[in-house]
C-alpha positions as CSV (number, residue, x, y, z in Angstrom):
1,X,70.4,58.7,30.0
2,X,67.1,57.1,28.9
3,X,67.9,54.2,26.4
4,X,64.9,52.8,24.1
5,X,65.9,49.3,24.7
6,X,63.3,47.9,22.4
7,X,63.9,50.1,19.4
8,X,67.4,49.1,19.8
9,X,66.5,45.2,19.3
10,X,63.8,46.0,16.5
11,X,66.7,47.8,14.8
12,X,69.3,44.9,15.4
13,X,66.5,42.6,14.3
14,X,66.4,44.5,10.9
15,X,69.9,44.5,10.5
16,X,69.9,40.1,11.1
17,X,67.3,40.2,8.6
18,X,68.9,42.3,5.9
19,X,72.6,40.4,6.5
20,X,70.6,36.9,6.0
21,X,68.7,38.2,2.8
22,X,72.3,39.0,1.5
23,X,74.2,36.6,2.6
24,X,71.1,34.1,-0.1
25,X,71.4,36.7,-2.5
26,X,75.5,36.2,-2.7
27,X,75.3,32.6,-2.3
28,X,72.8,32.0,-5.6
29,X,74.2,34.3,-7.4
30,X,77.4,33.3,-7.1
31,X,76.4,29.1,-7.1
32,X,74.3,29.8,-10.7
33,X,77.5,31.4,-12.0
34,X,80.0,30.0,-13.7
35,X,82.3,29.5,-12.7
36,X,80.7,28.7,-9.8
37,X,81.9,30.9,-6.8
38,X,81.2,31.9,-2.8
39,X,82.3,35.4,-1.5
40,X,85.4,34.8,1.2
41,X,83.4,37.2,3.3
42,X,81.1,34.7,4.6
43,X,83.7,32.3,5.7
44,X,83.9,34.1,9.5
45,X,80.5,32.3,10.9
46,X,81.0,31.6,14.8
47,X,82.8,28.5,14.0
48,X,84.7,29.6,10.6
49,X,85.9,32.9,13.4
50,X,87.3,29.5,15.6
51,X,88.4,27.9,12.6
52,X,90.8,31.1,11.1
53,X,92.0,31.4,15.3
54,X,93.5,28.1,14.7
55,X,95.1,28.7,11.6
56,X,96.8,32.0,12.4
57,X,98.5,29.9,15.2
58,X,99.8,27.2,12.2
59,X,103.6,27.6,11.6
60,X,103.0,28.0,7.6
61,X,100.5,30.7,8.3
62,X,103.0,33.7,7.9
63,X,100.6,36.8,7.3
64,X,99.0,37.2,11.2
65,X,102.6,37.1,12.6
66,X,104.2,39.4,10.1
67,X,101.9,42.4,10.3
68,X,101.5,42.1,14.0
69,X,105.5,42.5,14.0
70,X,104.8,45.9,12.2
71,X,102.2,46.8,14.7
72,X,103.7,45.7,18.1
73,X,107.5,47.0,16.7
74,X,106.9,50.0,14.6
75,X,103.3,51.3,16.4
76,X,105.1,54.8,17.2
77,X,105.6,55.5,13.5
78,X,102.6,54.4,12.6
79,X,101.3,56.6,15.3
80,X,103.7,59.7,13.9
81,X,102.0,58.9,10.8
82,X,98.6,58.8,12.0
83,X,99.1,62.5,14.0
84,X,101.2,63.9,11.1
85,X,99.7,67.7,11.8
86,X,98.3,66.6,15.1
87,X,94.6,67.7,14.5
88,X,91.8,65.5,15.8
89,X,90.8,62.4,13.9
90,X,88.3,59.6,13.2
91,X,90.0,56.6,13.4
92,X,88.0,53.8,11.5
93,X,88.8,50.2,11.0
94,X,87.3,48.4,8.4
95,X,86.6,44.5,9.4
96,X,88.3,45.5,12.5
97,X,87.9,41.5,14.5
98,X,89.0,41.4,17.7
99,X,91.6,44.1,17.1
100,X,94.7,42.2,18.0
101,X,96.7,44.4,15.6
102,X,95.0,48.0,16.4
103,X,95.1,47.6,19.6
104,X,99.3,48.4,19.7
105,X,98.2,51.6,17.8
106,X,95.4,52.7,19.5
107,X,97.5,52.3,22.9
108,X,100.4,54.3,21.4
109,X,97.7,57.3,20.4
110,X,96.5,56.8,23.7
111,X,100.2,57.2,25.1
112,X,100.4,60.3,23.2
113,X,97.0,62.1,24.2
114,X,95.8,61.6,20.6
115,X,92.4,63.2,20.0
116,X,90.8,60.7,18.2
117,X,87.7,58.6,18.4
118,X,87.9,54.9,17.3
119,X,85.1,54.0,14.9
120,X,85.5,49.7,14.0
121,X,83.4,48.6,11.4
122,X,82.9,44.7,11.3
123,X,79.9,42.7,9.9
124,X,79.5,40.9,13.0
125,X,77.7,43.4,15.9
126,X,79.0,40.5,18.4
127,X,82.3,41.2,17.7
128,X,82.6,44.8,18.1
129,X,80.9,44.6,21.3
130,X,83.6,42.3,22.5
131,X,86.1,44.6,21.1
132,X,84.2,47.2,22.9
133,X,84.2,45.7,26.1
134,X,87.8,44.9,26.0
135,X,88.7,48.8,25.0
136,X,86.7,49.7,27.5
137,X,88.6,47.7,30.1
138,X,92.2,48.1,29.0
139,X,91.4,52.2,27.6
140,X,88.5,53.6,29.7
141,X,89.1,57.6,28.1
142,X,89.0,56.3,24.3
143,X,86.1,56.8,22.6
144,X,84.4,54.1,20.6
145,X,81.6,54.4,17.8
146,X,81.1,51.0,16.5
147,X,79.6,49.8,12.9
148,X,77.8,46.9,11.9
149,X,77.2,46.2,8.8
150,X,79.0,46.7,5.2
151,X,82.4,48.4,4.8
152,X,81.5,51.0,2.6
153,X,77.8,51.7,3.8
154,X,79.1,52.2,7.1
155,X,82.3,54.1,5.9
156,X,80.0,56.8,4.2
157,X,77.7,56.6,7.8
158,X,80.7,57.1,9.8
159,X,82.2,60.0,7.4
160,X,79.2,61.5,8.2
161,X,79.0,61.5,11.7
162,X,81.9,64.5,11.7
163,X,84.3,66.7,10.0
164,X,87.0,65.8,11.6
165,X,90.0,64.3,9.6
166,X,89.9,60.6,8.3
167,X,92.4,58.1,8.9
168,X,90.9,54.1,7.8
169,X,92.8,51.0,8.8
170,X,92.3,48.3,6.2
171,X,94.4,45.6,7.7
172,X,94.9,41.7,7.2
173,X,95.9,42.1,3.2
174,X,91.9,41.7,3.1
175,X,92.3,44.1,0.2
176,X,93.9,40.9,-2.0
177,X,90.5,39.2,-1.3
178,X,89.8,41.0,-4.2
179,X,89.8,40.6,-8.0
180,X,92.1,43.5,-9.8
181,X,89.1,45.1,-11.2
182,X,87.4,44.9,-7.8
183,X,90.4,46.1,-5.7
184,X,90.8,49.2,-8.2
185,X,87.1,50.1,-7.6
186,X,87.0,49.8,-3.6
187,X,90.2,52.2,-3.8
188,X,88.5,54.7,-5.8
189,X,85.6,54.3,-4.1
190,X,87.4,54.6,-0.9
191,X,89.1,58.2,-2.5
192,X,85.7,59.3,-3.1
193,X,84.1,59.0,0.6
194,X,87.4,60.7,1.9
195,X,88.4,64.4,2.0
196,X,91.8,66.0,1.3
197,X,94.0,65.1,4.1
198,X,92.6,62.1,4.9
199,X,94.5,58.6,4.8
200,X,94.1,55.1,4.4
201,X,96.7,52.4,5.8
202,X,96.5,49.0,4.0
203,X,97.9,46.0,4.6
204,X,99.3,44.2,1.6
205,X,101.1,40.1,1.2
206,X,104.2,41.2,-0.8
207,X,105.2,38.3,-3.2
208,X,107.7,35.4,-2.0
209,X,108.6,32.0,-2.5
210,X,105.6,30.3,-4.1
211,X,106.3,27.5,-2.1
212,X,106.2,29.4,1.5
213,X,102.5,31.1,0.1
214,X,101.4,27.7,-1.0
215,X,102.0,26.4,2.2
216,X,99.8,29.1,4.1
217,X,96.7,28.0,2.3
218,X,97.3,24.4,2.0
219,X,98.4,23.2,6.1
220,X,99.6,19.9,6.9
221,X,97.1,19.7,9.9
222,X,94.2,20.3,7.5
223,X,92.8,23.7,9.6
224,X,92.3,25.6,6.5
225,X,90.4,22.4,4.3
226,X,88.1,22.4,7.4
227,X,87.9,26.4,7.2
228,X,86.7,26.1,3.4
229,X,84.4,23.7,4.1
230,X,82.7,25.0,6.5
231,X,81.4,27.4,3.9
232,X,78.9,25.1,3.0
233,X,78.1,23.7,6.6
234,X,77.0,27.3,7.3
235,X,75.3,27.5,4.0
236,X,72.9,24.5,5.5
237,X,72.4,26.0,9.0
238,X,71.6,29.6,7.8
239,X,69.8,28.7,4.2
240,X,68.6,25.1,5.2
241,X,70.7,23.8,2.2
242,X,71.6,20.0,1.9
243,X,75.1,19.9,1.0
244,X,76.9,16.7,2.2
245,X,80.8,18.8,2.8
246,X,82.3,15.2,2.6
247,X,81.5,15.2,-1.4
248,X,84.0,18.5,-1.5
249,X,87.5,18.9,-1.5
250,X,89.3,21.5,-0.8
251,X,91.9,22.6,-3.2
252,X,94.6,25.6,-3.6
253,X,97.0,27.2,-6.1
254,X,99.4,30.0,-6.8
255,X,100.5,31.7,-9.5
256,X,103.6,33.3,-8.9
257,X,103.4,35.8,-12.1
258,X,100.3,37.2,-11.1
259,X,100.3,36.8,-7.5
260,X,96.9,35.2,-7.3
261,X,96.7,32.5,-4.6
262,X,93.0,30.6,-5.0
263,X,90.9,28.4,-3.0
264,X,88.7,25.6,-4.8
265,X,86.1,23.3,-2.9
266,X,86.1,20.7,-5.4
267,X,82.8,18.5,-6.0
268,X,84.1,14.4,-5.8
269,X,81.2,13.1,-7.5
270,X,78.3,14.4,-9.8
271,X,75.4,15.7,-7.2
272,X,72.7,18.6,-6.7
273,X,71.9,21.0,-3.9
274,X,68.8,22.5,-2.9
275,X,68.7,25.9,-1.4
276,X,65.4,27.9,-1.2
277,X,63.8,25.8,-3.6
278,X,66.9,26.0,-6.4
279,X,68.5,23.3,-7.3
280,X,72.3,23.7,-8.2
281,X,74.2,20.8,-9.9
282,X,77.5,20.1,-9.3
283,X,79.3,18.2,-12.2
284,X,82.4,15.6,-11.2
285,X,85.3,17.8,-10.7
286,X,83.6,20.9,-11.1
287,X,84.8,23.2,-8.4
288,X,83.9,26.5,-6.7
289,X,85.8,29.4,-5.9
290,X,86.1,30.3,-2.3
291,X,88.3,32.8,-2.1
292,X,91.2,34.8,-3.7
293,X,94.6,35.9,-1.9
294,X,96.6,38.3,-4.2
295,X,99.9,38.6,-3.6
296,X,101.6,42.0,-5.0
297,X,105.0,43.8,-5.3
298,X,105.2,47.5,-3.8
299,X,105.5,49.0,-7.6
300,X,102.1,47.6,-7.5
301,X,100.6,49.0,-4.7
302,X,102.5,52.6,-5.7
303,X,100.9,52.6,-8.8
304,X,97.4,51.2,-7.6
305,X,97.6,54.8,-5.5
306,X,98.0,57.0,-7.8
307,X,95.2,55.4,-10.0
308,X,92.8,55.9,-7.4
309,X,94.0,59.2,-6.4
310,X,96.1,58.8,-3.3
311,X,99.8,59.6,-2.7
312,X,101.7,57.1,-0.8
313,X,103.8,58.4,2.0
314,X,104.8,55.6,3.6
315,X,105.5,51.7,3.2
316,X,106.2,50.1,6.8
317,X,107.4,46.4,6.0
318,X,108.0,43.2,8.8
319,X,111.6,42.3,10.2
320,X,111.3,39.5,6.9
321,X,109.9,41.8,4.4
322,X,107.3,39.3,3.4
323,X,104.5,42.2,4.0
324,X,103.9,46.2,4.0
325,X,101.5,48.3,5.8
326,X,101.3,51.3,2.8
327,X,100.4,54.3,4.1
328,X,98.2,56.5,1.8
329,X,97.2,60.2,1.5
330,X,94.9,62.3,-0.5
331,X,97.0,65.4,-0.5
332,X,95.5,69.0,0.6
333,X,93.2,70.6,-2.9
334,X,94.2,67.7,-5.1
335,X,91.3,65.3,-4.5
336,X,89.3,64.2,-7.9
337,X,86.1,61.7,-8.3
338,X,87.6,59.0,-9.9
339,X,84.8,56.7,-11.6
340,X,85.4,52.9,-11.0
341,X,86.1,50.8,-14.1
């Protein structure tokens, strides 16, 4: 096989230079806003991926260990599920990481001869070429087609690449990273890209005692203050800003009505920032928002289904019932556009 080795950098090059452009784009936007706001997306730099290692090892960071208990303890449903009329499938993984979780799936449909081909999506090309590697290694006869980029601009690309069934993994309760509005629109957008048959399996943080959530954003070692700050460290090294992290706190909240957990970087003092030849002022106390964490209740994610035009099949909780992988389907000549509001 001949392999153009320098069209393959120019084209990785292209990608670098499109991400960066976004990633200043998303930061001004969101830092001449008000309120003032970053997109949680950008939090997983080389050191903010170090950074969220460490706190899915803190004893009050419950989410990492309870889907993992669904994945390593209930993988051969999730694998019946999968392989419900055992046809071949695309199996693709949106912000798949190092696919500690997948990985106890992927070996089950690999148990059971399923014929599949795993496509992870991730915004980071370094990552999915150490997932790669490590697939390779530990799965030699599973077929990998990796992403980089954008969920759904690489969702539509790999839809495209075949007509074989759909199945997307949207783990991590990365879905309550978004606002209501926002999450209603990915779903429909998500029904949109798919074809009858095809299924989604989401992960979603089922509401608890406020205190227990609290304490998952707001650790007595500090790992997760650190994590929010390092927002604006990466701000500086990517966008040559001049943020001083030590005028910011970080702060969280819950509300256990809503379910809405928040992050805040709050400024200590009255100062200004200069990115790219803006200058954004920070008033004493003001804060920005770094990041939502909604928690929900299963009536919630039933009914978020149907209004996007899925049927939900399944609902696979932890041993604690503290989270639910929810298993969708768009049933066989019942698909319809649905227009995001």
């Amino acid at each position: 096989m001949n392999v153009d080795m320098n069209g393959i950098g120019r084209i990785a090059s292209e990608v670098r230079k499109t991400t960066l452009l976004r990633f200043k784009k998303d930061v001004l936007d969101g830092l001449l806003a008000y309120p003032k706001q970053l997109p949680s997306k950008y939090f997983y730099d080389k050191k903010g991926s170090a950074l969220f290692r460490e706190i899915m090892a803190l004893p009050e960071y419950y989410l990492t260990d309870c889907e993992l208990d669904i994945f390593r303890n209930r993988a051969g449903e999730l694998s019946s599920f999968v392989m419900m009329d055992d046809t071949p499938f695309d199996l693709i993984e949106l912000g798949a990481g190092d696919g500690l979780k997948s990985k106890y799936l992927l070996r089950e449909l690999y148990r059971k001869s399923a014929k599949c081909i795993y496509m992870p999506i991730d915004i980071s090309g370094s990552v999915l070429d150490v997932l790669g590697s490590s697939l390779q290694r530990e799965l030699p006869e599973l077929e990998v087609q990796g992403f980089e980029g954008e969920y759904m601009e690489m969702l539509a690309e790999a839809c495209s690449r075949s007509n074989r069934r759909k199945v997307v993994l949207f783990l991590g309760a990365n879905i309550g990273n978004m606002e209501p509005h926002e999450c209603r629109d990915f779903c429909c957008q998500l029904q949109n890209l798919l074809s009858p048959g095809d299924m989604v399996l989401i992960g979603f943080d089922l509401k608890k005692n406020p205190q227990q959530i609290l304490r998952a954003y707001n650790d007595a070692s500090g790992v997760t203050s650190k994590f929010n700050l390092n927002l604006l460290e990466r701000i500086n090294r990517e966008l040559f800003a001049n943020f001083v992290p030590e005028q910011f706190e970080h702060y969280p909240m819950y509300d256990p009505i809503s379910g809405a957990c928040r992050s805040f970087l709050v400024s200590k003092r009255e100062q200004q920032v200069d990115i790219d030849g803006h200058t954004i002022r920070f008033g004493k106390g003001e804060v920005i928002c770094t990041e939502l964490s909604q928690k929900c209740d299963t009536a919630e994610i039933r009914q978020l289904a149907a209004y996007s035009g899925f049927e939900t099949i399944g609902m696979l909780t932890d041993s604690e019932a503290w989270f639910v992988d929810a298993i969708w389907k768009i049933r066989p000549g019942e698909q319809f556009k649905v227009e995001a509001r």
